[in-house]
N, CA, C and O atoms as CSV, one atom per row, in Angstrom:
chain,resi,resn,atom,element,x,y,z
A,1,UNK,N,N,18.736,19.358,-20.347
A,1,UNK,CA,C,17.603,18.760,-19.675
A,1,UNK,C,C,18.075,17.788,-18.599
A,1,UNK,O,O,17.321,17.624,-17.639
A,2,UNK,N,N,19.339,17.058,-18.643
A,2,UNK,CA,C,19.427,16.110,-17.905
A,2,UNK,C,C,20.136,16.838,-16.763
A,2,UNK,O,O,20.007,16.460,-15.599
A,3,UNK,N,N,21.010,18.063,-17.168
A,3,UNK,CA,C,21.510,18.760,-15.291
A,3,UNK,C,C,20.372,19.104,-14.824
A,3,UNK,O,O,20.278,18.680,-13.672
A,4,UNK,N,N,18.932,19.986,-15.336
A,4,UNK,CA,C,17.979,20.271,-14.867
A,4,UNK,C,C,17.509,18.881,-14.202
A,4,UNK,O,O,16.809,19.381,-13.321
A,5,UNK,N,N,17.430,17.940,-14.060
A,5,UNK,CA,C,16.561,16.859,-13.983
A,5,UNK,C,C,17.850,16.488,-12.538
A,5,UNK,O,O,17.474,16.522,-11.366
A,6,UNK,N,N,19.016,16.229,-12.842
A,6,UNK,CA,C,20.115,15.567,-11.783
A,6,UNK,C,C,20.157,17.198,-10.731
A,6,UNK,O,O,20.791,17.039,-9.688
A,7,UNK,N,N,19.695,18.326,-10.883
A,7,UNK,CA,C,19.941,19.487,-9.985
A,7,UNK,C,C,18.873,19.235,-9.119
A,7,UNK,O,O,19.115,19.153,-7.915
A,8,UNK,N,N,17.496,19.071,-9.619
A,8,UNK,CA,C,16.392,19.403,-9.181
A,8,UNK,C,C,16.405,17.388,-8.015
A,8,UNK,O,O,16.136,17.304,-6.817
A,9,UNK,N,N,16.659,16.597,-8.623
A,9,UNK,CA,C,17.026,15.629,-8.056
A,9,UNK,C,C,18.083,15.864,-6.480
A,9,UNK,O,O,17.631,15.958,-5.338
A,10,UNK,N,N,18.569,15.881,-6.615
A,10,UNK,CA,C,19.590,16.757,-5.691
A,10,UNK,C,C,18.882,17.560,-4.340
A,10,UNK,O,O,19.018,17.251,-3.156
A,11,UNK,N,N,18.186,18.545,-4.843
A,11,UNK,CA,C,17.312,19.059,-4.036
A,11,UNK,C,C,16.491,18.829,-3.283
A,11,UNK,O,O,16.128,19.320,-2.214
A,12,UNK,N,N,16.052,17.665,-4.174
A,12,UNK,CA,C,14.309,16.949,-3.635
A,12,UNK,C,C,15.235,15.779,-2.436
A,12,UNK,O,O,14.551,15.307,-1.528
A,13,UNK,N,N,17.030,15.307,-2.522
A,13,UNK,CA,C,17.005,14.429,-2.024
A,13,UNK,C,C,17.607,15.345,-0.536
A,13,UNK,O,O,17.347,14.836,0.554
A,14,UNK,N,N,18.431,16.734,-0.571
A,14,UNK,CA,C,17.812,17.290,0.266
A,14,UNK,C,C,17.562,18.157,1.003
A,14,UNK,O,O,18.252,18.724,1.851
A,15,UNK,N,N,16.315,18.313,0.618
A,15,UNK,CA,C,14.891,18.548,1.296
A,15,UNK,C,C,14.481,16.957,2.194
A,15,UNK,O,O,14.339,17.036,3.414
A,16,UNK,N,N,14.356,15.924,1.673
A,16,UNK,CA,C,14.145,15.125,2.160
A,16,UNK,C,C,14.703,14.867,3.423
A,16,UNK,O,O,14.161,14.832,4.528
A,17,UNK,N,N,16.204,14.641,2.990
A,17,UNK,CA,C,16.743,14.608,4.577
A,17,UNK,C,C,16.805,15.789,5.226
A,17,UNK,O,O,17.170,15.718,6.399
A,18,UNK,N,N,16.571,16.772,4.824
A,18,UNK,CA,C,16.059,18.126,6.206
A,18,UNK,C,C,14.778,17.606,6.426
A,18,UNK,O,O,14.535,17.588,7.633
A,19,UNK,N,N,14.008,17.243,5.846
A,19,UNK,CA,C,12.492,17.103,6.432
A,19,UNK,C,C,12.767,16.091,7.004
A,19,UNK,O,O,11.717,15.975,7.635
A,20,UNK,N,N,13.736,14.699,7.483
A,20,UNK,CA,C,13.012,14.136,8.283
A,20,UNK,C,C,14.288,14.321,9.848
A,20,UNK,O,O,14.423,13.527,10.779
A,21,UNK,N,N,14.888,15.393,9.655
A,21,UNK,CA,C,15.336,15.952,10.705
A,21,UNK,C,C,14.197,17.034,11.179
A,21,UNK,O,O,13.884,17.145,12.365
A,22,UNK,N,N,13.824,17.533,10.517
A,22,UNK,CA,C,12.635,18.461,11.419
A,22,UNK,C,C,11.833,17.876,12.016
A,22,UNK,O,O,11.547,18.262,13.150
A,23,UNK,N,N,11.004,16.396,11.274
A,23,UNK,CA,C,10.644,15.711,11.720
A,23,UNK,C,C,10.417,15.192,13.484
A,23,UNK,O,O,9.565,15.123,14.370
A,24,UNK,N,N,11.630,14.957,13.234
A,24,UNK,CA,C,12.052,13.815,14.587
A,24,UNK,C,C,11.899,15.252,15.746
A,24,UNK,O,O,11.526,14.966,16.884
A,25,UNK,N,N,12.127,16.420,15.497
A,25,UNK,CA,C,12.113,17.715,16.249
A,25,UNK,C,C,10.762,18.140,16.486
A,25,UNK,O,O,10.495,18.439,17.650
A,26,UNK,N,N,9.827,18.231,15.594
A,26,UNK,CA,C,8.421,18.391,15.851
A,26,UNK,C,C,7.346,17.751,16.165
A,26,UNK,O,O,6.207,18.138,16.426
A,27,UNK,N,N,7.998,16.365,16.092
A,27,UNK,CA,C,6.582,15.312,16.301
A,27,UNK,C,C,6.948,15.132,17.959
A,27,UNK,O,O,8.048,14.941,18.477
A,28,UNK,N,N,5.683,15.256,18.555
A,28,UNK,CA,C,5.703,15.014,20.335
A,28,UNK,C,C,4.590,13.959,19.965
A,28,UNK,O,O,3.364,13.996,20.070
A,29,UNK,N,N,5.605,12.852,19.417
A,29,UNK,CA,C,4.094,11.409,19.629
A,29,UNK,C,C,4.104,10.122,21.054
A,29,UNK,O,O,4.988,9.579,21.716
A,30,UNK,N,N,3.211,10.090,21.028
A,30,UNK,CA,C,3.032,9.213,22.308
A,30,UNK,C,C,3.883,7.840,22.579
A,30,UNK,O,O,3.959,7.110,21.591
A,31,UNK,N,N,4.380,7.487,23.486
A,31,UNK,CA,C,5.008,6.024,23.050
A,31,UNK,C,C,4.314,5.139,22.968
A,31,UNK,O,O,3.355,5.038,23.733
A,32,UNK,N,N,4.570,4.252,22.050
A,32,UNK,CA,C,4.197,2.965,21.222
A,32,UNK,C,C,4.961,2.018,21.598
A,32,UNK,O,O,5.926,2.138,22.352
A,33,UNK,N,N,4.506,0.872,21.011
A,33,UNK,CA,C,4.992,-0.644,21.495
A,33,UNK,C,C,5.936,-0.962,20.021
A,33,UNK,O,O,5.577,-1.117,18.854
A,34,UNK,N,N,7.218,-0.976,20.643
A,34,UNK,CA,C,8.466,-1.715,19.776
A,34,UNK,C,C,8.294,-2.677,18.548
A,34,UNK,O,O,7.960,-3.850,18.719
A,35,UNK,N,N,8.458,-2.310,17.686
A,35,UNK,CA,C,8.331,-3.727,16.488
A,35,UNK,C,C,9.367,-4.881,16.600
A,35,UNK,O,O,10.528,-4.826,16.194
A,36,UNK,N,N,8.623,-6.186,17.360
A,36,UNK,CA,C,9.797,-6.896,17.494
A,36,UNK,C,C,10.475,-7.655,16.116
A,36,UNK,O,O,9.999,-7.593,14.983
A,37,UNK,N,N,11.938,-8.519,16.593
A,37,UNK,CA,C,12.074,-9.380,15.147
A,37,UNK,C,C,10.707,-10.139,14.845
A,37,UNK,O,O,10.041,-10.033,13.816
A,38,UNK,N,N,10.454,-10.853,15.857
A,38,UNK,CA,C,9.594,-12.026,14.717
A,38,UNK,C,C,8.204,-11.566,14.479
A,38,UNK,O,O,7.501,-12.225,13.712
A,39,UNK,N,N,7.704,-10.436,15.094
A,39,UNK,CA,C,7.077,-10.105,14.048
A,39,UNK,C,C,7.062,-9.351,12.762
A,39,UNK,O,O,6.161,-9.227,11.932
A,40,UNK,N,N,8.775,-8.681,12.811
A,40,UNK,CA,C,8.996,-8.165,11.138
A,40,UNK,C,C,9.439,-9.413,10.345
A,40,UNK,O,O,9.676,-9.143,9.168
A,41,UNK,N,N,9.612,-10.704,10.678
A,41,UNK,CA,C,9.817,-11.954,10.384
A,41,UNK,C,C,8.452,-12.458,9.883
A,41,UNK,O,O,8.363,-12.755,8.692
A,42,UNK,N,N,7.583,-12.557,10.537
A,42,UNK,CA,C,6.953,-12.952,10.306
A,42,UNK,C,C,5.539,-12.158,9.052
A,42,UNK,O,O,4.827,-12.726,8.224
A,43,UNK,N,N,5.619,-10.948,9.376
A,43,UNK,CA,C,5.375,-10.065,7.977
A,43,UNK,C,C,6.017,-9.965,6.661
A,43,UNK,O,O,5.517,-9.609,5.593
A,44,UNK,N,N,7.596,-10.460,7.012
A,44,UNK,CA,C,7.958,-10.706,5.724
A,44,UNK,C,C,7.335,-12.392,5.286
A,44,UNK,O,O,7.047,-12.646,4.117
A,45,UNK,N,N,7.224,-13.202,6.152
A,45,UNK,CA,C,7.491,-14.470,5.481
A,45,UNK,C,C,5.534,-14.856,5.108
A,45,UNK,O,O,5.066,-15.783,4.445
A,46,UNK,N,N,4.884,-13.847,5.765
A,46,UNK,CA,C,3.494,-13.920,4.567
A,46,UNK,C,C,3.968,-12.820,3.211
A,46,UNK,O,O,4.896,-13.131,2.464
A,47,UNK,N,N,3.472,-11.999,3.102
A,47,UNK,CA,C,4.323,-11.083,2.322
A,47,UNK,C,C,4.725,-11.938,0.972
A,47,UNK,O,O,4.169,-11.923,-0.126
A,48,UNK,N,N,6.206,-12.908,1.537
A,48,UNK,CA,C,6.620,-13.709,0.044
A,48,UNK,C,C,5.771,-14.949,0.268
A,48,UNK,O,O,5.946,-15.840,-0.564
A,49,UNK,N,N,4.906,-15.175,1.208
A,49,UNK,CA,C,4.298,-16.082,0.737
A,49,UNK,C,C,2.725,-15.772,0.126
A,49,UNK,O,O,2.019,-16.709,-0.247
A,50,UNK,N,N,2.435,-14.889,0.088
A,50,UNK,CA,C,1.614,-14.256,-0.654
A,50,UNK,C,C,1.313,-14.137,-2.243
A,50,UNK,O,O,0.347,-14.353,-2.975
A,51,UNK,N,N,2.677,-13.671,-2.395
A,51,UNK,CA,C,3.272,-13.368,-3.604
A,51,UNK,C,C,3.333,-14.784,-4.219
A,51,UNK,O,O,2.702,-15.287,-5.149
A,52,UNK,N,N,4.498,-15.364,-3.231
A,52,UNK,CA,C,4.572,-16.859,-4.517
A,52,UNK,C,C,3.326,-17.478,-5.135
A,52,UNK,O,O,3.196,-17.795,-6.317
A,53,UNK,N,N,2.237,-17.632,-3.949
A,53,UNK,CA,C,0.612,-18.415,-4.289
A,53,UNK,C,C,0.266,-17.395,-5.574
A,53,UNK,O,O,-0.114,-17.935,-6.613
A,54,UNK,N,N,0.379,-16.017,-5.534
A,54,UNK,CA,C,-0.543,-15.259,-6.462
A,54,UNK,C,C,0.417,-15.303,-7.720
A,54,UNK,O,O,0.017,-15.143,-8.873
A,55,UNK,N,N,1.712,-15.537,-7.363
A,55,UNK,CA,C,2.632,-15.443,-9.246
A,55,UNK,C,C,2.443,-17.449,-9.559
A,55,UNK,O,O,2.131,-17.756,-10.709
A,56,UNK,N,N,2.632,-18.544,-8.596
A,56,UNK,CA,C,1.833,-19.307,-9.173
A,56,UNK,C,C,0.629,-19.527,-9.587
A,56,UNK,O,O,0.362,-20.330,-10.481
A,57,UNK,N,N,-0.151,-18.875,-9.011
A,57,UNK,CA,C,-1.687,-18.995,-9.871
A,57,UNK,C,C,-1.642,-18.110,-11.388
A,57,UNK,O,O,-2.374,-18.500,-12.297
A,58,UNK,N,N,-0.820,-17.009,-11.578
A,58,UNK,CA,C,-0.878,-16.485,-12.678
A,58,UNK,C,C,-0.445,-17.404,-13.855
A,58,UNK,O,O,-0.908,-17.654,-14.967
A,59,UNK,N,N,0.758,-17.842,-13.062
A,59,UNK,CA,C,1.714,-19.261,-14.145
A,59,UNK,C,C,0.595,-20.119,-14.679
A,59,UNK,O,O,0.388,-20.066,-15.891
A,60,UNK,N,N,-0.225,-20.976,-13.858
A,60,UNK,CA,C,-1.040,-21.862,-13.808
A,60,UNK,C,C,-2.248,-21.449,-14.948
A,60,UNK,O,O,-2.842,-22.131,-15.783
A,61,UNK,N,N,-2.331,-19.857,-14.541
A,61,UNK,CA,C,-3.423,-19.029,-15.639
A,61,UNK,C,C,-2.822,-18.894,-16.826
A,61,UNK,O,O,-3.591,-19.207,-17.735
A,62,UNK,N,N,-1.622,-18.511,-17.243
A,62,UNK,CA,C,-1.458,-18.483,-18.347
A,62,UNK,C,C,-0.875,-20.178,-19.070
A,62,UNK,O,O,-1.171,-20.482,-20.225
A,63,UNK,N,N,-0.316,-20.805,-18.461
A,63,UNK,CA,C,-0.592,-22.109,-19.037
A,63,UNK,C,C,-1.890,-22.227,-19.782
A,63,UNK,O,O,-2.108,-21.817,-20.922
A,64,UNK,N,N,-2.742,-22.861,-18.956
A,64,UNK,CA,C,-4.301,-22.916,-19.320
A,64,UNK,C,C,-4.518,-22.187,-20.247
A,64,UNK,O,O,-5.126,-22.755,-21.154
A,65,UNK,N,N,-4.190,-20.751,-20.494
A,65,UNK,CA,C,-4.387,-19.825,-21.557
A,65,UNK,C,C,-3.801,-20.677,-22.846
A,65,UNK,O,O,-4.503,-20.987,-23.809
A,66,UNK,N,N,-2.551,-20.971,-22.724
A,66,UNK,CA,C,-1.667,-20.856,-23.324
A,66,UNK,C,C,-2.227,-21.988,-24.204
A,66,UNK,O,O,-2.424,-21.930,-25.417
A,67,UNK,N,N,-2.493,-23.230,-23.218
A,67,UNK,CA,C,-3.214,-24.612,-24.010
A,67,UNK,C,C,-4.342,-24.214,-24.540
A,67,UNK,O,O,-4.251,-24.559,-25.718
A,68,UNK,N,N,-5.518,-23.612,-24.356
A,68,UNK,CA,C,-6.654,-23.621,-24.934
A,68,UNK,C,C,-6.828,-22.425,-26.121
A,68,UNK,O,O,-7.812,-22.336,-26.855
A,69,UNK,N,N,-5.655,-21.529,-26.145
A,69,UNK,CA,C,-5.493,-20.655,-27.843
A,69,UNK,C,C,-4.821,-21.812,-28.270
A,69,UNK,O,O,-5.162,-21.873,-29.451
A,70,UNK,N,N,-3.813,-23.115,-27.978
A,70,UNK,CA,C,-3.142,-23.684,-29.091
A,70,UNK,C,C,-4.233,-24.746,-29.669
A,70,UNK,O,O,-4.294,-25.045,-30.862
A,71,UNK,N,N,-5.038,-25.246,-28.714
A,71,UNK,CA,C,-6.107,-26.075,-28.859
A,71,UNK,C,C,-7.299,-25.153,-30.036
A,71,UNK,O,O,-8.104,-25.797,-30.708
A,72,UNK,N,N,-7.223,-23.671,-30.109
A,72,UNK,CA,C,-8.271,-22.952,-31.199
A,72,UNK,C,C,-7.426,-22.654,-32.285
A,72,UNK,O,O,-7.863,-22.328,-33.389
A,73,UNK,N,N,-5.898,-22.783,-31.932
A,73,UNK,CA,C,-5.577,-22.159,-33.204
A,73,UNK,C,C,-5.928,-23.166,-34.550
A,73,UNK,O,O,-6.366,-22.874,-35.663
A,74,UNK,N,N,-5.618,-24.208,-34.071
A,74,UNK,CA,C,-5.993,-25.057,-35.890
A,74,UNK,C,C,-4.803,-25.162,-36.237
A,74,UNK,O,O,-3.791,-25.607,-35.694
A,75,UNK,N,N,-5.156,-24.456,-37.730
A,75,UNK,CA,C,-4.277,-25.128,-38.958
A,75,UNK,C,C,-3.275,-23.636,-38.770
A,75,UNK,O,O,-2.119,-23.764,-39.175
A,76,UNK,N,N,-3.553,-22.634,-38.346
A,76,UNK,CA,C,-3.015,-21.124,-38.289
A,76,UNK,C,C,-1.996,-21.107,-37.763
A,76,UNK,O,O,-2.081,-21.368,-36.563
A,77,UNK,N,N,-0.826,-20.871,-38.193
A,77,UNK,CA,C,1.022,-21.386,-37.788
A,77,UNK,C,C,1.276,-20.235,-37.206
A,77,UNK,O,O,2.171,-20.284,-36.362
A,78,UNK,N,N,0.547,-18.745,-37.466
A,78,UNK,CA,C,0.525,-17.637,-36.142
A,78,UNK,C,C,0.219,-17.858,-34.721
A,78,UNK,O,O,0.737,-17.571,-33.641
A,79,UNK,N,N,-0.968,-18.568,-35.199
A,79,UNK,CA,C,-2.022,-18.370,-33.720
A,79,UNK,C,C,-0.645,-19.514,-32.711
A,79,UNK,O,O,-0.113,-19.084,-31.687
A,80,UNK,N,N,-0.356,-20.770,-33.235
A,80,UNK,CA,C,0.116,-21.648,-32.896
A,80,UNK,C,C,1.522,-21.369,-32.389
A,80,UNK,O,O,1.998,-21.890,-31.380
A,81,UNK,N,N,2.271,-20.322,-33.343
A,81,UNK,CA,C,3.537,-20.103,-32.818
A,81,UNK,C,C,3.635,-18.945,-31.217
A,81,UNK,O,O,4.467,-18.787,-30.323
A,82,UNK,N,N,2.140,-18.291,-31.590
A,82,UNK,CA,C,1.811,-17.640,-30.366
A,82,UNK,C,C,1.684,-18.214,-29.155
A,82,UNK,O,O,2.116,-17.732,-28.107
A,83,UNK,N,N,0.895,-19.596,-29.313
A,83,UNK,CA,C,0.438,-19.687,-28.300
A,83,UNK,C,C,1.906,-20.665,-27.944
A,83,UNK,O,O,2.295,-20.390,-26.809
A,84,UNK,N,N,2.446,-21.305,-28.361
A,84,UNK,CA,C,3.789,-22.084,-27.859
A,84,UNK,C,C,4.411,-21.294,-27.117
A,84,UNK,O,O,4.669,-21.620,-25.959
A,85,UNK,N,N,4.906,-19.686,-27.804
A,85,UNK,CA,C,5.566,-19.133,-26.873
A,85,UNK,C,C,4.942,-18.600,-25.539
A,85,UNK,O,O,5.626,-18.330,-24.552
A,86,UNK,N,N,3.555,-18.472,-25.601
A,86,UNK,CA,C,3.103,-17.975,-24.385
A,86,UNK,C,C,2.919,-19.259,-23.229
A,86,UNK,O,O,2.696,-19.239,-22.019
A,87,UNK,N,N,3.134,-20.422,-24.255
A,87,UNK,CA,C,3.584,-21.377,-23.054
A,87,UNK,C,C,4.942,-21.693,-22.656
A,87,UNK,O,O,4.875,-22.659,-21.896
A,88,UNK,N,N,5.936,-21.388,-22.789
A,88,UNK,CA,C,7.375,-21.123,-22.771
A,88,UNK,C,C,7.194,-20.198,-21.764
A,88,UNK,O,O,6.981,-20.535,-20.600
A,89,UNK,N,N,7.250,-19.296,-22.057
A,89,UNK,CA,C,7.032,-17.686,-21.247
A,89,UNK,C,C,6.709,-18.308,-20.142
A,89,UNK,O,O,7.711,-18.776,-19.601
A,90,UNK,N,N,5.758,-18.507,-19.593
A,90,UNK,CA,C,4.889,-19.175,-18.449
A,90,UNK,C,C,5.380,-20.064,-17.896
A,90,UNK,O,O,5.174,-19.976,-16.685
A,91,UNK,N,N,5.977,-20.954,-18.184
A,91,UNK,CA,C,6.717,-22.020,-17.814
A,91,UNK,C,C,8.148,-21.591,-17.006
A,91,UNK,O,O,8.374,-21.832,-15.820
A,92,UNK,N,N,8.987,-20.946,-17.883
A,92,UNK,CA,C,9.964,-19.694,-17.648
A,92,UNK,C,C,9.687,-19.275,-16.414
A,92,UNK,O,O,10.424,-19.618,-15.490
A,93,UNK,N,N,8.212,-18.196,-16.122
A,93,UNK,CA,C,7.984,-17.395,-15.536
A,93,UNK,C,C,7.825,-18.008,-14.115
A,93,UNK,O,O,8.095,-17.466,-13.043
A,94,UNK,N,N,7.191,-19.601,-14.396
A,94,UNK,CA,C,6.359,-20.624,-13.308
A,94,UNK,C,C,8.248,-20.988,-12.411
A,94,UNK,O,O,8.490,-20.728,-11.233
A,95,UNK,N,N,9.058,-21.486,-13.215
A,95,UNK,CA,C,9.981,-22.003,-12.953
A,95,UNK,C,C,10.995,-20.919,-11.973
A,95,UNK,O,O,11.428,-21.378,-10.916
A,96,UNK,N,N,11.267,-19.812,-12.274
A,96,UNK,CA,C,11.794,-18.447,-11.717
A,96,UNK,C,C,11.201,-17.986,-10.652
A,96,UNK,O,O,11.943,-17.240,-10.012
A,97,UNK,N,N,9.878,-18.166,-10.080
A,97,UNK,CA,C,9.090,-18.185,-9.047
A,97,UNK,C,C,9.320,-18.884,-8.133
A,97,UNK,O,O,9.736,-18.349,-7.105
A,98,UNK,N,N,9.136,-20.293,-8.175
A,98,UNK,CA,C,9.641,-21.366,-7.804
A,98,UNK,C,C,11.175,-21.490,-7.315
A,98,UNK,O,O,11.445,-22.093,-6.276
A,99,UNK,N,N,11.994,-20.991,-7.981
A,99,UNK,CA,C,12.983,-21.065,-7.662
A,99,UNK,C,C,13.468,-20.338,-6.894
A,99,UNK,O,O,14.409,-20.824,-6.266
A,100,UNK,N,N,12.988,-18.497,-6.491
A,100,UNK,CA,C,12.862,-17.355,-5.735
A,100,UNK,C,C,12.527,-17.801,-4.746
A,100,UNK,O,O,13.142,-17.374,-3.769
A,101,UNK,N,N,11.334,-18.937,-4.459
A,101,UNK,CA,C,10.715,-18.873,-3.207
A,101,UNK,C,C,11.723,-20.390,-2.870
A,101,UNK,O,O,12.614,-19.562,-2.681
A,102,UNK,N,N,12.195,-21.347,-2.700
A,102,UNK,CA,C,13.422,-22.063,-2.913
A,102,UNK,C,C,14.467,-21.654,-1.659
A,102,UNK,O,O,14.828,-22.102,-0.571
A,103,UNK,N,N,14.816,-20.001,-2.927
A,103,UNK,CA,C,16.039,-19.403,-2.020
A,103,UNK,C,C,15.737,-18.592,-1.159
A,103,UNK,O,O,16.513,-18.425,-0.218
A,104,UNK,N,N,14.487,-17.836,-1.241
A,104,UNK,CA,C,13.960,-17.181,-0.114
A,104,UNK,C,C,13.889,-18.424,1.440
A,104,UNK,O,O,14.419,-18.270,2.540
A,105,UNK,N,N,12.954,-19.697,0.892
A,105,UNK,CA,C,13.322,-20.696,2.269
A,105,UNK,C,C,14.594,-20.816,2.310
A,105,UNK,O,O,15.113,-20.412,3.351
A,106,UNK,N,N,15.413,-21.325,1.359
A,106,UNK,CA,C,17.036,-21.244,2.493
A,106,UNK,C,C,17.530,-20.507,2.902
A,106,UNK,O,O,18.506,-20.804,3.592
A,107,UNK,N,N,17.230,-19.356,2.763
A,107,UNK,CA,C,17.386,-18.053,3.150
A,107,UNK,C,C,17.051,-17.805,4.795
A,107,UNK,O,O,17.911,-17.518,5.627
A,108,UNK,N,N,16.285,-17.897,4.943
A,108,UNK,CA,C,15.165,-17.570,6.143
A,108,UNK,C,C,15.357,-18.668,6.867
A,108,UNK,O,O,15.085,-18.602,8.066
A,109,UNK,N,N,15.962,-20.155,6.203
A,109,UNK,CA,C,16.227,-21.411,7.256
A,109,UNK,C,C,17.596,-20.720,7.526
A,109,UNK,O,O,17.747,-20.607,8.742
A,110,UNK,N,N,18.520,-20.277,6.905
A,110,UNK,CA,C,20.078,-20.301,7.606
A,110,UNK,C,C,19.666,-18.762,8.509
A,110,UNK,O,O,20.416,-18.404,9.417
A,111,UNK,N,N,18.718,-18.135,8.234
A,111,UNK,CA,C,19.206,-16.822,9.294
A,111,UNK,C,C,18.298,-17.465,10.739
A,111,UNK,O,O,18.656,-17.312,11.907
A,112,UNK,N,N,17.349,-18.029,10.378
A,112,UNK,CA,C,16.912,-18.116,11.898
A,112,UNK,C,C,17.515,-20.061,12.527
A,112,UNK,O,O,16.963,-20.777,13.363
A,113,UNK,N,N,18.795,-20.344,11.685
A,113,UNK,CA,C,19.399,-21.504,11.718
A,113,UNK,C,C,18.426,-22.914,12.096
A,113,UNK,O,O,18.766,-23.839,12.834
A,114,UNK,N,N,17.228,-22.780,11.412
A,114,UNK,CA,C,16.606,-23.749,11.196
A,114,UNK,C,C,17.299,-24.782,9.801
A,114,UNK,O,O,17.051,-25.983,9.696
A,115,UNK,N,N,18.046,-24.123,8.979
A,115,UNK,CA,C,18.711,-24.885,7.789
A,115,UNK,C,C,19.761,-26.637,8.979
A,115,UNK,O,O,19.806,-27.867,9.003
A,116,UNK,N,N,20.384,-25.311,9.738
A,116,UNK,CA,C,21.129,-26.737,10.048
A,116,UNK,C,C,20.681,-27.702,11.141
A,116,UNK,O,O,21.468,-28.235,11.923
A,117,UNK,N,N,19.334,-27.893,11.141
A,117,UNK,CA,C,18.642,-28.727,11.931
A,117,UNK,C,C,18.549,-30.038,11.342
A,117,UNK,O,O,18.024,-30.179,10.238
A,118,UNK,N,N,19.160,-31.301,12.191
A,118,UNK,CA,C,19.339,-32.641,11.627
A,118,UNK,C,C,17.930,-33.491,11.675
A,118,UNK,O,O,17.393,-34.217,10.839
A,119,UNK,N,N,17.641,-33.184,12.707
A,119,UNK,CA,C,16.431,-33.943,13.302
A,119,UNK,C,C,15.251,-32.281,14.188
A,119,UNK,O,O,15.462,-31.279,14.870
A,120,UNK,N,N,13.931,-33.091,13.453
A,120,UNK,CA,C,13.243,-31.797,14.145
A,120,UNK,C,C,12.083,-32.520,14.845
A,120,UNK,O,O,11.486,-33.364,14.178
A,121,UNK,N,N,11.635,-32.261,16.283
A,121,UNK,CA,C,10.412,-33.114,16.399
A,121,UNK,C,C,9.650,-31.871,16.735
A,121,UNK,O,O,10.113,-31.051,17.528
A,122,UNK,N,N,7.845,-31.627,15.822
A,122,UNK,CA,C,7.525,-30.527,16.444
A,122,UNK,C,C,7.619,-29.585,16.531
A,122,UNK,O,O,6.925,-28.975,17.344
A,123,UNK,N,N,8.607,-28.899,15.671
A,123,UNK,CA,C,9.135,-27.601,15.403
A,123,UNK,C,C,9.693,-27.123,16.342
A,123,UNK,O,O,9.568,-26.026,16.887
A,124,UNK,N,N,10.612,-28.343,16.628
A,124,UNK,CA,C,11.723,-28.066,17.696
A,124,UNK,C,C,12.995,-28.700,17.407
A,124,UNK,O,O,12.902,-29.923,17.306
A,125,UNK,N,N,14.351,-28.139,17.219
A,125,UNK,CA,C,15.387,-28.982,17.103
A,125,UNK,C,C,15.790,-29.575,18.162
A,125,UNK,O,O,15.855,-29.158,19.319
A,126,UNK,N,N,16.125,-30.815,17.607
A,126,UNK,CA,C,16.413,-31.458,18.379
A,126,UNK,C,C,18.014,-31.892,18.463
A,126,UNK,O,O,18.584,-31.793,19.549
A,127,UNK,N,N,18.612,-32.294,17.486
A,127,UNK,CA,C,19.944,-32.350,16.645
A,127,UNK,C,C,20.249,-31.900,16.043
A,127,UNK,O,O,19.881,-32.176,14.902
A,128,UNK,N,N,21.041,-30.982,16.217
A,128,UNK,CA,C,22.328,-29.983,15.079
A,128,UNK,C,C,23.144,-30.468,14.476
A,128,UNK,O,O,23.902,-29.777,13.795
């Protein structure tokens, strides 16, 4: 089952690259306007900033979750050990987010060398 699966794999990868050589041979498309950097810059940097707001609000949601089952569980050492870990988890999850979007900004400051800006007035360097 698994050569059937790695043969047929194989095939599909190509077919693929023949299809996008035929491709480039059959399409007579009109010219279009260039994708510059900053705007693939700038699609990425909503994109992860998208993401971070919507995986912190989930964090934020399951907190809240997390407090108001420990607040019903009572005297019940299930409900309670549940809900601790689902506040762990979350916290975990809140913290790893946070920290992604962190290195994503230093990331994105050293490539467009906004990182080594000493002084900025305005979103303009001023001192390197």
């Amino acid at each position: 089952m698994k050569t059937i699966s790695k043969i047929l794999f194989i095939a599909l990868l190509l077919l693929a690259i023949a299809h996008t050589g035929w491709a480039s041979q059959l399409a007579d498309l009109p010219p279009g306007q260039p994708i510059t950097l900053p705007e693939v810059d700038s699609l990425i940097s909503q994109v992860a900033q998208f993401l971070l707001v919507v995986s912190v609000l989930i964090a934020v949601i399951m907190i809240v979750w997390s407090g108001i089952t420990y607040m019903y569980a009572g005297a019940d050492a299930t409900k309670v050990t549940a809900a601790q870990g689902r506040f762990k988890s979350a916290v975990i999850g809140a913290a790893i987010v946070l920290g992604v979007g962190v290195i994503i900004q230093t990331i994105a400051g050293i490539v467009t060398r906004d990182f080594f800006c000493q002084f900025q007035l305005l979103g303009v360097c001023i001192i390197r």
